[in-house]
C-alpha positions as CSV (number, residue, x, y, z in Angstrom):
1,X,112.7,113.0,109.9
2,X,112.0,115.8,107.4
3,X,113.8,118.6,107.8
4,X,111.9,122.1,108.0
5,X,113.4,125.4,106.2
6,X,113.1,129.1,107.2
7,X,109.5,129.8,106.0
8,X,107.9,126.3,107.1
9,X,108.1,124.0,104.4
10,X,109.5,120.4,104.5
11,X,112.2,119.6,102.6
12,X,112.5,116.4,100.5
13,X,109.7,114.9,102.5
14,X,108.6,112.7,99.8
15,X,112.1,110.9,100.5
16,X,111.1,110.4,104.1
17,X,109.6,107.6,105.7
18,X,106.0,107.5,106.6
19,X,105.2,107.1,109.8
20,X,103.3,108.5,112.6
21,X,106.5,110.0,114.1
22,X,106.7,112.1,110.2
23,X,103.0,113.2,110.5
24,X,102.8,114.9,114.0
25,X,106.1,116.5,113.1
26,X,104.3,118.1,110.0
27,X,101.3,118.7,112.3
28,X,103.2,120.5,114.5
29,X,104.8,122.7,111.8
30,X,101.6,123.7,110.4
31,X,100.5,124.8,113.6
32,X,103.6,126.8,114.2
33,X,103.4,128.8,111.1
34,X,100.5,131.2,109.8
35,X,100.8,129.8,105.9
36,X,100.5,126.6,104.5
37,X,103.6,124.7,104.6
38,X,104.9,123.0,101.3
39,X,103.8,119.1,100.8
40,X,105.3,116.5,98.4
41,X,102.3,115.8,96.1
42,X,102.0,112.4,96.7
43,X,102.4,112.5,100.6
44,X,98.3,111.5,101.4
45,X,98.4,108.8,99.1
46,X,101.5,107.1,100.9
47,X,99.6,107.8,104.1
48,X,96.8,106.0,102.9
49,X,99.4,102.9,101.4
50,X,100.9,103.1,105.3
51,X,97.2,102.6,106.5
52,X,96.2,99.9,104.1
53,X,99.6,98.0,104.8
54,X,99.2,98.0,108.4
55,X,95.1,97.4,108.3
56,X,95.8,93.5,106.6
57,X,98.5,93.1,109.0
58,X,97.7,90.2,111.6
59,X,98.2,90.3,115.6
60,X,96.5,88.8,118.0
61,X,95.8,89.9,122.0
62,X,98.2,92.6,123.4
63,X,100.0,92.9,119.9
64,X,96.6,93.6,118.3
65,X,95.4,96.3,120.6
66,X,99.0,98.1,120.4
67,X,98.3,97.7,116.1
68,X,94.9,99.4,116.2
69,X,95.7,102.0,118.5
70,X,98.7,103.1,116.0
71,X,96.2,102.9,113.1
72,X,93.5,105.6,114.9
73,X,96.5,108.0,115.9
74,X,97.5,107.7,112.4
75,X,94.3,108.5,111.2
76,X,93.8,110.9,113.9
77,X,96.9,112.8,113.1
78,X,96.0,113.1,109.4
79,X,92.6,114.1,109.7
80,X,93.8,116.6,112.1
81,X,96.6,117.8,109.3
82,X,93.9,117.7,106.8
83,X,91.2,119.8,108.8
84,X,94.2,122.5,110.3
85,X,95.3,123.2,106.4
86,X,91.9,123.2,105.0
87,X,91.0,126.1,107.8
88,X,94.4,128.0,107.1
89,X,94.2,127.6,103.5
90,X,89.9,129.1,103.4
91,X,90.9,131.8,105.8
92,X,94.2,133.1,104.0
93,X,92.0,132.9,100.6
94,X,89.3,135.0,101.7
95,X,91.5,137.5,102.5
96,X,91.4,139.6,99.6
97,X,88.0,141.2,99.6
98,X,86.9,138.9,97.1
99,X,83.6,137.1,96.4
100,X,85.3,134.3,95.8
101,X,88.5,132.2,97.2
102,X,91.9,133.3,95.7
103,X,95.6,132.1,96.4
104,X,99.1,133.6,95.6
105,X,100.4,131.1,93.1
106,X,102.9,130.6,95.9
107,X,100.4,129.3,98.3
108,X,98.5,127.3,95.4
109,X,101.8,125.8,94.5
110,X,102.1,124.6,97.8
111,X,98.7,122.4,98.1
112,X,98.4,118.6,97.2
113,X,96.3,118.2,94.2
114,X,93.7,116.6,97.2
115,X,93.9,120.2,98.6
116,X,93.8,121.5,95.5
117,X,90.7,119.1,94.9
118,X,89.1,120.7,98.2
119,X,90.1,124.6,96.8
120,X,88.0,124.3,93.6
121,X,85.0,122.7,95.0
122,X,84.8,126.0,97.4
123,X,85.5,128.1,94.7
124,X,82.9,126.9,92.7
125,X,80.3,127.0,96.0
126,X,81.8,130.6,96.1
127,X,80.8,131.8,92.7
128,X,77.2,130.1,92.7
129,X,76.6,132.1,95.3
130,X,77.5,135.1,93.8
131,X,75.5,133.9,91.0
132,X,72.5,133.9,92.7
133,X,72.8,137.2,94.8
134,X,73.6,139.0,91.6
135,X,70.8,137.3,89.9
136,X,68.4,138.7,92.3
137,X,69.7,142.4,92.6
138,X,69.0,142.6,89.1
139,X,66.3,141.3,89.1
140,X,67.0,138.2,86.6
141,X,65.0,135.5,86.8
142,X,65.9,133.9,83.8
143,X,68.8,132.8,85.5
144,X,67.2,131.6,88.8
145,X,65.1,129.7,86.3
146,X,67.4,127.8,84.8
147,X,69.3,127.2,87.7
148,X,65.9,125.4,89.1
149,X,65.9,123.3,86.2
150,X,69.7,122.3,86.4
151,X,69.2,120.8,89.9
152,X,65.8,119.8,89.5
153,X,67.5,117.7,86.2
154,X,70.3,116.3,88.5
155,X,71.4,113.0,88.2
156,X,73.6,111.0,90.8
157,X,74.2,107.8,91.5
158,X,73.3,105.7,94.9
159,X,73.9,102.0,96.3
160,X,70.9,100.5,97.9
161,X,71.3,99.7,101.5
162,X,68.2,97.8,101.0
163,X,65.5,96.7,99.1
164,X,62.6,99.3,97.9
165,X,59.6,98.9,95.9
166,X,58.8,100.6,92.5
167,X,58.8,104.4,92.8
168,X,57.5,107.4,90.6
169,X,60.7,110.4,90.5
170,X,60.3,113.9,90.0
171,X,61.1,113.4,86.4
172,X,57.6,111.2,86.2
173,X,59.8,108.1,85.5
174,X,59.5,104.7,87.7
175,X,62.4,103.6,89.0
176,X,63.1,100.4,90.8
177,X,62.3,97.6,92.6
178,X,65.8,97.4,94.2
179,X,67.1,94.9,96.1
180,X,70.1,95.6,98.4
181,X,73.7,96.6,96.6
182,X,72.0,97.5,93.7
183,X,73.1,100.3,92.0
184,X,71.4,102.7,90.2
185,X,71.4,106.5,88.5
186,X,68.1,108.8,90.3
187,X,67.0,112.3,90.2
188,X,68.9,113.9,92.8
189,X,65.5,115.0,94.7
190,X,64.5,111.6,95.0
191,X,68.4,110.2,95.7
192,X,68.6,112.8,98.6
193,X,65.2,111.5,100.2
194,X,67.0,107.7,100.0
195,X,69.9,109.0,101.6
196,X,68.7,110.8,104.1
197,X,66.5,107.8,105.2
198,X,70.1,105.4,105.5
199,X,68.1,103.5,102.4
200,X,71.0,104.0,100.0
201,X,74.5,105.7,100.1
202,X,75.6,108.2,97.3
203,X,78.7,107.0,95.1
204,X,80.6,108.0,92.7
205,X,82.6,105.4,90.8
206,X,81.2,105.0,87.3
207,X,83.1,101.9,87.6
208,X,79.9,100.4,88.9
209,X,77.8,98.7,86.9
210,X,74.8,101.0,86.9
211,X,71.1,98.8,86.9
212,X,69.0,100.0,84.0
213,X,65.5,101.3,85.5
Protein backbone atom coordinates (compact mmCIF):
# COMPACT_ATOMS: atom_id res chain seq x y z
CA UNK A 1 0.00 0.00 0.00
CA UNK A 2 1.17 3.55 -0.53
CA UNK A 3 2.07 5.24 2.21
CA UNK A 4 0.52 8.87 2.85
CA UNK A 5 2.70 11.91 4.26
CA UNK A 6 1.73 14.79 6.53
CA UNK A 7 -0.01 17.05 3.86
CA UNK A 8 -1.81 14.11 1.85
CA UNK A 9 0.32 13.12 -0.80
CA UNK A 10 1.33 9.41 -1.67
CA UNK A 11 4.61 8.58 -1.45
CA UNK A 12 6.37 6.41 -4.18
CA UNK A 13 3.01 5.37 -5.44
CA UNK A 14 4.25 4.75 -8.83
CA UNK A 15 6.25 1.75 -7.13
CA UNK A 16 2.97 0.33 -5.81
CA UNK A 17 0.91 -2.12 -7.11
CA UNK A 18 -2.23 -1.41 -8.90
CA UNK A 19 -5.08 -2.64 -7.58
CA UNK A 20 -8.51 -1.80 -6.41
CA UNK A 21 -7.29 -2.07 -2.80
CA UNK A 22 -4.46 1.07 -4.00
CA UNK A 23 -7.32 3.07 -5.56
CA UNK A 24 -9.99 3.43 -2.71
CA UNK A 25 -7.04 3.98 -0.46
CA UNK A 26 -6.20 7.13 -2.70
CA UNK A 27 -9.96 7.81 -2.83
CA UNK A 28 -10.25 7.98 0.54
CA UNK A 29 -7.20 10.38 1.01
CA UNK A 30 -8.49 12.74 -1.38
CA UNK A 31 -11.65 12.91 0.41
CA UNK A 32 -9.93 13.45 3.71
CA UNK A 33 -7.87 16.37 2.68
CA UNK A 34 -9.11 19.90 1.20
CA UNK A 35 -6.11 19.93 -1.60
CA UNK A 36 -5.24 17.84 -4.28
CA UNK A 37 -3.04 15.05 -3.14
CA UNK A 38 0.30 14.41 -5.16
CA UNK A 39 -0.04 11.55 -8.06
CA UNK A 40 2.72 9.63 -9.90
CA UNK A 41 2.26 10.82 -13.48
CA UNK A 42 1.76 7.78 -15.02
CA UNK A 43 -0.72 6.30 -12.34
CA UNK A 44 -4.18 6.53 -14.92
CA UNK A 45 -2.36 5.02 -17.54
CA UNK A 46 -1.44 1.79 -15.33
CA UNK A 47 -5.05 1.88 -14.31
CA UNK A 48 -6.10 1.69 -17.60
CA UNK A 49 -3.12 -1.30 -18.43
CA UNK A 50 -4.83 -3.06 -15.03
CA UNK A 51 -8.35 -2.76 -16.85
CA UNK A 52 -7.29 -3.87 -20.25
CA UNK A 53 -5.31 -6.95 -18.64
CA UNK A 54 -8.06 -8.12 -16.71
CA UNK A 55 -10.87 -7.21 -19.59
CA UNK A 56 -9.07 -10.20 -22.10
CA UNK A 57 -8.91 -12.33 -19.12
CA UNK A 58 -11.23 -15.52 -19.53
CA UNK A 59 -13.69 -17.15 -16.72
CA UNK A 60 -16.58 -18.73 -17.08
CA UNK A 61 -19.89 -19.04 -14.52
CA UNK A 62 -19.28 -17.92 -10.87
CA UNK A 63 -15.57 -16.95 -11.72
CA UNK A 64 -16.86 -14.70 -14.47
CA UNK A 65 -19.39 -12.81 -12.49
CA UNK A 66 -16.67 -12.29 -9.47
CA UNK A 67 -14.13 -10.83 -12.73
CA UNK A 68 -16.66 -8.35 -13.96
CA UNK A 69 -17.84 -7.16 -10.81
CA UNK A 70 -13.95 -6.24 -9.92
CA UNK A 71 -13.65 -4.59 -13.34
CA UNK A 72 -16.91 -2.01 -12.60
CA UNK A 73 -15.58 -1.20 -8.89
CA UNK A 74 -12.42 -0.53 -10.60
CA UNK A 75 -13.83 1.64 -12.94
CA UNK A 76 -16.20 2.95 -10.43
CA UNK A 77 -13.51 3.85 -8.04
CA UNK A 78 -11.48 5.76 -10.67
CA UNK A 79 -14.11 7.63 -12.18
CA UNK A 80 -15.00 8.53 -8.73
CA UNK A 81 -11.14 9.68 -8.06
CA UNK A 82 -11.27 11.38 -11.33
CA UNK A 83 -14.69 13.36 -10.81
CA UNK A 84 -13.70 14.16 -6.66
CA UNK A 85 -10.17 15.86 -8.06
CA UNK A 86 -11.57 17.56 -10.97
CA UNK A 87 -14.22 19.31 -8.42
CA UNK A 88 -11.40 20.15 -5.78
CA UNK A 89 -9.05 21.12 -8.30
CA UNK A 90 -12.05 23.92 -10.31
CA UNK A 91 -13.11 25.04 -6.87
CA UNK A 92 -9.52 25.77 -5.32
CA UNK A 93 -8.64 27.51 -8.79
CA UNK A 94 -11.43 29.85 -8.80
CA UNK A 95 -10.50 30.97 -5.73
CA UNK A 96 -8.59 33.95 -6.54
CA UNK A 97 -11.04 36.46 -7.82
CA UNK A 98 -9.93 35.71 -11.18
CA UNK A 99 -11.78 35.50 -14.52
CA UNK A 100 -10.09 32.70 -15.23
CA UNK A 101 -8.71 29.33 -13.44
CA UNK A 102 -5.31 29.68 -11.61
CA UNK A 103 -3.14 27.13 -9.52
CA UNK A 104 -0.13 27.61 -7.11
CA UNK A 105 2.61 25.90 -8.96
CA UNK A 106 2.41 23.62 -6.04
CA UNK A 107 -1.00 22.49 -6.75
CA UNK A 108 -0.22 22.36 -10.65
CA UNK A 109 2.77 20.37 -9.90
CA UNK A 110 0.72 17.98 -8.28
CA UNK A 111 -1.84 17.04 -11.29
CA UNK A 112 -1.36 14.22 -13.84
CA UNK A 113 -0.70 15.60 -17.23
CA UNK A 114 -4.64 14.02 -17.84
CA UNK A 115 -5.60 16.58 -15.10
CA UNK A 116 -3.48 18.87 -16.40
CA UNK A 117 -5.13 18.01 -19.85
CA UNK A 118 -8.71 18.77 -18.05
CA UNK A 119 -7.13 22.28 -16.36
CA UNK A 120 -6.30 23.87 -19.79
CA UNK A 121 -9.41 23.02 -21.59
CA UNK A 122 -11.31 25.06 -18.71
CA UNK A 123 -9.01 27.58 -18.83
CA UNK A 124 -9.38 28.21 -22.23
CA UNK A 125 -13.50 27.92 -21.81
CA UNK A 126 -12.63 30.54 -19.03
CA UNK A 127 -10.98 33.10 -21.17
CA UNK A 128 -13.42 32.81 -24.25
CA UNK A 129 -15.84 33.86 -22.06
CA UNK A 130 -14.17 36.69 -20.99
CA UNK A 131 -13.56 37.31 -24.47
CA UNK A 132 -16.92 37.68 -25.29
CA UNK A 133 -18.22 39.74 -22.24
CA UNK A 134 -15.46 42.15 -22.77
CA UNK A 135 -16.29 42.27 -26.38
CA UNK A 136 -19.65 43.40 -25.80
CA UNK A 137 -19.06 46.02 -22.96
CA UNK A 138 -17.08 47.75 -25.38
CA UNK A 139 -18.97 47.49 -27.82
CA UNK A 140 -16.64 45.46 -30.30
CA UNK A 141 -18.06 43.69 -32.84
CA UNK A 142 -15.31 43.12 -34.84
CA UNK A 143 -14.43 40.62 -32.54
CA UNK A 144 -17.85 38.84 -32.11
CA UNK A 145 -17.55 38.78 -35.91
CA UNK A 146 -14.78 36.92 -36.28
CA UNK A 147 -15.46 34.70 -33.60
CA UNK A 148 -18.82 33.80 -35.75
CA UNK A 149 -16.71 33.04 -38.55
CA UNK A 150 -14.11 30.84 -36.62
CA UNK A 151 -16.88 28.37 -35.53
CA UNK A 152 -18.99 28.78 -38.44
CA UNK A 153 -15.35 27.62 -40.34
CA UNK A 154 -15.04 24.61 -37.85
CA UNK A 155 -13.94 21.51 -38.93
CA UNK A 156 -14.18 18.03 -37.02
CA UNK A 157 -14.07 14.81 -37.81
CA UNK A 158 -17.10 12.07 -37.26
CA UNK A 159 -17.57 8.18 -37.95
CA UNK A 160 -20.74 7.24 -39.57
CA UNK A 161 -23.04 5.04 -37.50
CA UNK A 162 -24.82 4.60 -40.64
CA UNK A 163 -25.39 5.24 -44.08
CA UNK A 164 -26.60 8.89 -45.31
CA UNK A 165 -27.36 10.26 -48.61
CA UNK A 166 -25.56 13.26 -50.39
CA UNK A 167 -25.89 16.45 -48.32
CA UNK A 168 -25.29 20.31 -48.93
CA UNK A 169 -23.07 21.89 -45.57
CA UNK A 170 -23.13 25.26 -44.42
CA UNK A 171 -20.02 25.89 -46.32
CA UNK A 172 -22.23 25.18 -49.72
CA UNK A 173 -20.08 22.07 -50.30
CA UNK A 174 -21.76 18.40 -50.79
CA UNK A 175 -20.64 16.01 -48.75
CA UNK A 176 -21.35 12.30 -48.78
CA UNK A 177 -23.05 9.53 -49.56
CA UNK A 178 -21.68 7.53 -46.50
CA UNK A 179 -22.04 4.27 -45.81
CA UNK A 180 -21.52 3.02 -42.15
CA UNK A 181 -17.76 3.39 -40.52
CA UNK A 182 -16.92 5.79 -42.91
CA UNK A 183 -15.05 8.45 -41.85
CA UNK A 184 -15.09 11.80 -42.84
CA UNK A 185 -13.93 15.71 -42.00
CA UNK A 186 -17.66 18.14 -41.87
CA UNK A 187 -18.44 21.62 -40.80
CA UNK A 188 -18.97 21.49 -37.33
CA UNK A 189 -22.77 22.76 -37.73
CA UNK A 190 -23.57 20.07 -39.90
CA UNK A 191 -21.27 17.37 -37.69
CA UNK A 192 -23.24 18.42 -34.55
CA UNK A 193 -26.79 17.86 -36.33
CA UNK A 194 -25.22 14.03 -37.21
CA UNK A 195 -24.36 13.66 -33.78
CA UNK A 196 -27.01 14.70 -32.09
CA UNK A 197 -29.28 12.43 -34.30
CA UNK A 198 -26.83 9.01 -33.04
CA UNK A 199 -26.04 9.12 -37.07
CA UNK A 200 -22.32 9.44 -36.50
CA UNK A 201 -19.92 9.75 -33.42
CA UNK A 202 -17.23 12.60 -33.24
CA UNK A 203 -13.45 11.38 -33.19
CA UNK A 204 -10.47 12.41 -32.94
CA UNK A 205 -7.65 10.20 -34.11
CA UNK A 206 -6.11 11.60 -37.34
CA UNK A 207 -4.91 8.20 -37.48
CA UNK A 208 -8.07 7.44 -39.42
CA UNK A 209 -8.11 7.47 -42.80
CA UNK A 210 -10.24 10.39 -43.56
CA UNK A 211 -12.83 9.68 -46.99
CA UNK A 212 -12.34 12.52 -49.42
CA UNK A 213 -15.89 14.20 -50.04
Amino acid sequence: MASIDDNGNSKNNSEKKIDLEFILELLKKETQIPKIQGLSSDVYRKIAQLIKELSVQKYEDLELDVHNELIRLLILSTKSLIELRTHKLLENSYGKHLPYPSLSTDDYSKLTDEEKYIFEEERKVSQRKDLIVQSLINGNVNNLDSISRIIRSKMIIIRFLESTDQFMGVDMAKYGPFIKEDVAILPFENARSLIERKVAVEINDLRFHVKET
